[in-house]
KOLTI-469966 format. One line per field, with one value per residue (C-alpha): residue number from 1; z, y, x. Coordinates in steps of 0.02 Angstrom, whole numbers. Layout:
BEGIN
num = [NUM, ...]
pz = [Z, ...]
py = [Y, ...]
px = [X, ...]
END
This chain:
BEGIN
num = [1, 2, 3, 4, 5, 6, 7, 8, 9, 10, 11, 12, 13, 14, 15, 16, 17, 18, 19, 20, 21, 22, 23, 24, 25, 26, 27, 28, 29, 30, 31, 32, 33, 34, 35, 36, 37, 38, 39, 40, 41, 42, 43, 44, 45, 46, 47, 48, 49, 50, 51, 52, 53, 54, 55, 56, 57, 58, 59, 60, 61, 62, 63, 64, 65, 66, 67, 68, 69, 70, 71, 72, 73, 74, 75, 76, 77, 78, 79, 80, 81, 82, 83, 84, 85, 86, 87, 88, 89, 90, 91, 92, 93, 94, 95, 96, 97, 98, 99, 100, 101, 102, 103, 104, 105, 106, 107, 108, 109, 110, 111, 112, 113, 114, 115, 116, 117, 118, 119, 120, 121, 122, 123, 124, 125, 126, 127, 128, 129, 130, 131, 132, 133, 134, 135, 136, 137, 138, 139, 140, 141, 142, 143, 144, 145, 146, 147, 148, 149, 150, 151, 152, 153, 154, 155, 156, 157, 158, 159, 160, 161, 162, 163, 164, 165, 166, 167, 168, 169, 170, 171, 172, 173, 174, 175, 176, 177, 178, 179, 180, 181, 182, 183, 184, 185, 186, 187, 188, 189, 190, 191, 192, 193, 194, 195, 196, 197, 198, 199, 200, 201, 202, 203, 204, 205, 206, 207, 208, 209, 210, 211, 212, 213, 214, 215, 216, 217, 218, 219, 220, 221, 222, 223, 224, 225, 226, 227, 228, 229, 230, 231, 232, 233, 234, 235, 236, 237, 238, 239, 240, 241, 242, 243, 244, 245, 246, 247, 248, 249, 250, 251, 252, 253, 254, 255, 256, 257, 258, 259, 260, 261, 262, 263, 264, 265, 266, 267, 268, 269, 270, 271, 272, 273, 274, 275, 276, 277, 278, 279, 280, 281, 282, 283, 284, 285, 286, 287, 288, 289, 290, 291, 292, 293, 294, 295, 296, 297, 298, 299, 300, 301, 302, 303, 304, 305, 306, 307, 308, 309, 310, 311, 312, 313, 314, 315, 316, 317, 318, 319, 320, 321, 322, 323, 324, 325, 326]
pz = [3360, 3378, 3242, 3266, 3193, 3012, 2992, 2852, 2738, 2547, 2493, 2287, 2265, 2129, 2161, 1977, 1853, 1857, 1714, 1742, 1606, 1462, 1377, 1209, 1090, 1109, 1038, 1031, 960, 968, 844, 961, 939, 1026, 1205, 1211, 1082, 1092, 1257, 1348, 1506, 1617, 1771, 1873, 2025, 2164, 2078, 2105, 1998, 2011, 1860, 1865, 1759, 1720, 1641, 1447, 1430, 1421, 1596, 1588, 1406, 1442, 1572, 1446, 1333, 1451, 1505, 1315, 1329, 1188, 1052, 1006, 845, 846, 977, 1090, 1271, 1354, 1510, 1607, 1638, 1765, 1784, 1880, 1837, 1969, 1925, 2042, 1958, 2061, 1950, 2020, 1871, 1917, 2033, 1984, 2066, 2089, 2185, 2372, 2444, 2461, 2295, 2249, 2336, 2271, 2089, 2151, 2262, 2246, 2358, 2509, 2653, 2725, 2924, 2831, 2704, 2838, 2946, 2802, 2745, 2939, 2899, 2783, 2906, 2850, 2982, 3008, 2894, 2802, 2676, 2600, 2567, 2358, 2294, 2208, 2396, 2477, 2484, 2381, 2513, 2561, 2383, 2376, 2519, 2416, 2242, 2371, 2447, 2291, 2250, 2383, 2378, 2200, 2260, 2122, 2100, 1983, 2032, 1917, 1997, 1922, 2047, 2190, 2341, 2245, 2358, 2492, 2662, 2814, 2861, 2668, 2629, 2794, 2721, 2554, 2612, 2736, 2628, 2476, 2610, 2656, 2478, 2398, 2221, 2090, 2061, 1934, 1989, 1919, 2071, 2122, 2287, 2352, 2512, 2428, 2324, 2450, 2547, 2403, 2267, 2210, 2031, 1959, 1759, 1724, 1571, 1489, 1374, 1264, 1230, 1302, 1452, 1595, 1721, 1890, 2030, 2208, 2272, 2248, 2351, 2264, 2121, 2182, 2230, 2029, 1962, 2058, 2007, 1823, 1824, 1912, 1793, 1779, 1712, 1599, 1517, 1495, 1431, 1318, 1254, 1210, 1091, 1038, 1014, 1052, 1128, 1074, 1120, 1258, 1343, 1497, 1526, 1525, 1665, 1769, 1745, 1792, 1940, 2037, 1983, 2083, 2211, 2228, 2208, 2366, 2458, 2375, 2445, 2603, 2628, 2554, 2691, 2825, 2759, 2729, 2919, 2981, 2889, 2930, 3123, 3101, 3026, 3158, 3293, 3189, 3176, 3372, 3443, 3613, 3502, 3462, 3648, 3604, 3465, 3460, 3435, 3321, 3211, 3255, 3182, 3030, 3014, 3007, 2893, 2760, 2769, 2751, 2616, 2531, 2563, 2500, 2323, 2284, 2339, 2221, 2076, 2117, 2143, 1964, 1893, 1951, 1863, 1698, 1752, 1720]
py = [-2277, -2280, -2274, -2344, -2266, -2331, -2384, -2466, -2485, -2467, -2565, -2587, -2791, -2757, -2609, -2572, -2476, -2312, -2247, -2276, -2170, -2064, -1984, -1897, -1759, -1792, -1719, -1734, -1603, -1606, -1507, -1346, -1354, -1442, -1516, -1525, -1513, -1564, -1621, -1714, -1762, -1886, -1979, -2090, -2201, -2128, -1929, -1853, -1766, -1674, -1621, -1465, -1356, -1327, -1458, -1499, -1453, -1648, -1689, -1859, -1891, -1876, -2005, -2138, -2123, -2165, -2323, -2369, -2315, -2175, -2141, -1972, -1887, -1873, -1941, -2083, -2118, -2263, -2378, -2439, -2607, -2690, -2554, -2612, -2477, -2456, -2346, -2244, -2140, -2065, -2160, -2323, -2389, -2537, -2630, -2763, -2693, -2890, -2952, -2926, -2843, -3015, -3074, -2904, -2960, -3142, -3040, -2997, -3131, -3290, -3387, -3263, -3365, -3301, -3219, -3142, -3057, -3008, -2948, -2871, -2761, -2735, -2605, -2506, -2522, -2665, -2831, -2962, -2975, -2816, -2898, -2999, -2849, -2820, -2668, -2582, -2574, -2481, -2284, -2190, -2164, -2361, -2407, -2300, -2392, -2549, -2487, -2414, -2586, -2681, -2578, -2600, -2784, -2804, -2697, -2584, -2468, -2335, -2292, -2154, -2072, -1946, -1849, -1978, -1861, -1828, -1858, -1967, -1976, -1924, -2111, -2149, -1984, -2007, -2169, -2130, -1981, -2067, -2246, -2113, -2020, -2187, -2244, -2268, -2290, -2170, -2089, -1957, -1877, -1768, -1656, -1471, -1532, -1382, -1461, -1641, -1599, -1501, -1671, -1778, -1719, -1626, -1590, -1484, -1488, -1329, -1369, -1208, -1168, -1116, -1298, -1238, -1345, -1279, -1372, -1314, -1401, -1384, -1445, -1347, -1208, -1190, -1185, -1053, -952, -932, -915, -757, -675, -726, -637, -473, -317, -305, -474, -468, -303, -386, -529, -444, -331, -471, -555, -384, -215, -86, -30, -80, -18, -66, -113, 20, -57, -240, -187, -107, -261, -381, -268, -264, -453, -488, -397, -498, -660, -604, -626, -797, -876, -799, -871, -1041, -1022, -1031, -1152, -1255, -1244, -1267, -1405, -1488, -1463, -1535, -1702, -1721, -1695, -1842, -1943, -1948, -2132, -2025, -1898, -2046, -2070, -1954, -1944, -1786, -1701, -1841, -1752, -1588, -1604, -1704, -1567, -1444, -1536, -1546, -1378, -1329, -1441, -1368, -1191, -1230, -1307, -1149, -1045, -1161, -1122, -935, -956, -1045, -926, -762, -864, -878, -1071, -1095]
px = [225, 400, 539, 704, 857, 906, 1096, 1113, 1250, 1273, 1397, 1454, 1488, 1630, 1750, 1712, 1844, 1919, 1820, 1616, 1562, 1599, 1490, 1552, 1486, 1310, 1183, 1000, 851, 670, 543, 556, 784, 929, 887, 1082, 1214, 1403, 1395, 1530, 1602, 1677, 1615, 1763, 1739, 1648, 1590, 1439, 1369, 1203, 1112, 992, 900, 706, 586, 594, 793, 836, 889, 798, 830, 1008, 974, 889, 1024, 1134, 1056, 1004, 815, 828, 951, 1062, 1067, 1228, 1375, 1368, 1384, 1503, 1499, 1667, 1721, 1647, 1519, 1349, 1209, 1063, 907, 806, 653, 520, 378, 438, 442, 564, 455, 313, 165, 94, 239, 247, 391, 481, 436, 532, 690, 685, 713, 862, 919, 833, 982, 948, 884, 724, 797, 913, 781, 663, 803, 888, 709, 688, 814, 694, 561, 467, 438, 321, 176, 220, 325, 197, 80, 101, 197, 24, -47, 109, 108, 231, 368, 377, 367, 520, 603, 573, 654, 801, 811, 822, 959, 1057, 1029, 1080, 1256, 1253, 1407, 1339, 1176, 1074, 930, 787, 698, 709, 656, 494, 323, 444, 401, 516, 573, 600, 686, 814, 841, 884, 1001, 1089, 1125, 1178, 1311, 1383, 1386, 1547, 1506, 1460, 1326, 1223, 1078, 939, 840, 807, 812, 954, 975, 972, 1096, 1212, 1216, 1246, 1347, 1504, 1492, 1337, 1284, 1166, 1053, 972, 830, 958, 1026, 1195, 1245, 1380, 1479, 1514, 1656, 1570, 1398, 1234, 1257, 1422, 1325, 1212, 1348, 1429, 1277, 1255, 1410, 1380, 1231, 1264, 1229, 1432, 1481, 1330, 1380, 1576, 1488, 1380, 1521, 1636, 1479, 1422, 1523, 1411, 1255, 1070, 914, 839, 1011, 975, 809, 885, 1002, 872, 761, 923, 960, 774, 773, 946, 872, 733, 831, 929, 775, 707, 883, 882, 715, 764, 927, 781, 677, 790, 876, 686, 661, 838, 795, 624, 693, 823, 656, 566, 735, 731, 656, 633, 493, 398, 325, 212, 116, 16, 210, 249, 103, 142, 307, 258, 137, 271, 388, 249, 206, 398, 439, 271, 353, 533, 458, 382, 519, 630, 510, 522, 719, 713, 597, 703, 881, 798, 790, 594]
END
């Protein structure tokens, strides 16, 4: 099997406004408390922002709102002028598992002559028969090169995405990375995909059990970086003493706890650092036509990819679970 390079563009049809989307004062609760409260911010042309934080803190419910799929209790979010919204989910959700893939793309583009189509999906590594085969019999990761080619197709230029790196393949991840780099439209992301993330965006929004949300300027390892100095046992205890005068019980033990736990967390990213560089050299291997003459590496390396990206989720979870994320 051989795999050709994919250069493809991603190109917004309409430049768009300067303003995509504010969102103002929002807040929204569940039984349990406040998923958020008094949240706002800005998004103008072409930001990136990257949204983290553990499960059940909102991340997607902020996302629905935006796009109209849920309600606030209080505050309201606002689209820009000229604004066209794309949606990426990892469930898929936006594709008609009856259609074939070019039934898919006639949804979009009905006008689009047929060469072009086929030439056009040839990018995403789909030819010949392939693009008649329905969307409910295609894997995960070329289902995901469908949604990603719909998108492009209908030239979004503010595209929202929640978890897209989840269960993708190599091809359909180095697609998805590459046509986001090249992209010059906005776009608002929800992942714990660190080196995702790193590539992608340039804003970060830290959601916390807590309902408290924080904003950070830089990418993820930016990110990484200031959480790490908020947490060290010295700018806790200034923290600590400008909420609370005065020492409690139990304070001593908190700082010892906070201490071996830093410790440890020193480790986790070291590790990730590795992983991560492992993982990154292992992609470029598979992104090389030449390794595709022979396919016993081919599996070798896909072998190896798997079994990295199965190590760097769980040192994520650990990362997240050290940080008081999880």
């Amino acid at each position: 099997n051989k795999e050709k390079r994919i250069t493809i563009k991603f190109s917004p049809q309409l430049r768009g406004g300067n303003e995509v989307l504010e969102v103002r004062s929002l807040s929204k609760s569940l039984k349990a408390g406040f998923l958020f409260d008094d949240l706002s911010f800005k998004l103008e042309r072409g930001d990136r922002l990257g949204i983290v934080g553990p499960n059940g803190t909102g991340k997607t419910t902020l996302l629905r709102i935006i796009m109209g799929e849920d309600k606030p209790d209080h505050g309201e979010t606002r689209i820009g002028e000229d604004v066209k919204l794309g949606y990426y989910d990892q469930h898929l959700a936006e594709l008609n598992p009856e259609n074939s893939i070019m039934e898919e793309m006639r949804s979009i583009d009905s006008k689009l002559k047929d060469g072009k189509l086929r030439s056009f999906l040839g990018g995403f590594l789909f030819s010949g028969e392939d693009t008649f085969v329905s969307i409910k019999d295609l894997s995960g990761g070329e289902q995901a090169r469908v949604l990603l080619a719909k998108l492009m197709l209908a030239k979004v230029n503010f595209l929202i995405l929640d978890e897209p790196t989840n269960h993708l393949d190599i091809p359909s991840r180095r697609i998805l990375e590459e046509a986001l780099c090249d992209y010059d439209g906005t776009i608002l992301v929800v992942s714990h995909d660190r080196y995702f993330l790193d590539r992608i965006v340039t804003r970060i929004l830290c959601f916390g059990r807590d309902g408290r949300v924080k904003a950070y300027w830089g990418n993820y390892s930016y990110f990484l970086k200031k959480r790490k100095e908020e947490t060290k046992p010295g700018a806790m205890e200034k923290q600590k003493k400008k909420e609370k005068p005065g020492k409690r019980k139990g304070d001593k033990k908190r700082a010892r706890e906070n201490t071996v736990s830093l410790d440890s967390l020193a480790d986790i990213e070291a590790k990730i650092t590795l992983l991560e560089k492992e993982r990154e050299e292992t992609t470029r291997k598979l992104g090389d036509s030449a390794t595709y003459r022979y396919p016993d590496k081919v599996n070798e390396l896909t072998r190896k990819y798997q079994d990295l990206s199965r190590k760097l989720d769980l040192a994520y979870k650990e990362w997240e679970k050290k940080e008081g994320l999880s």
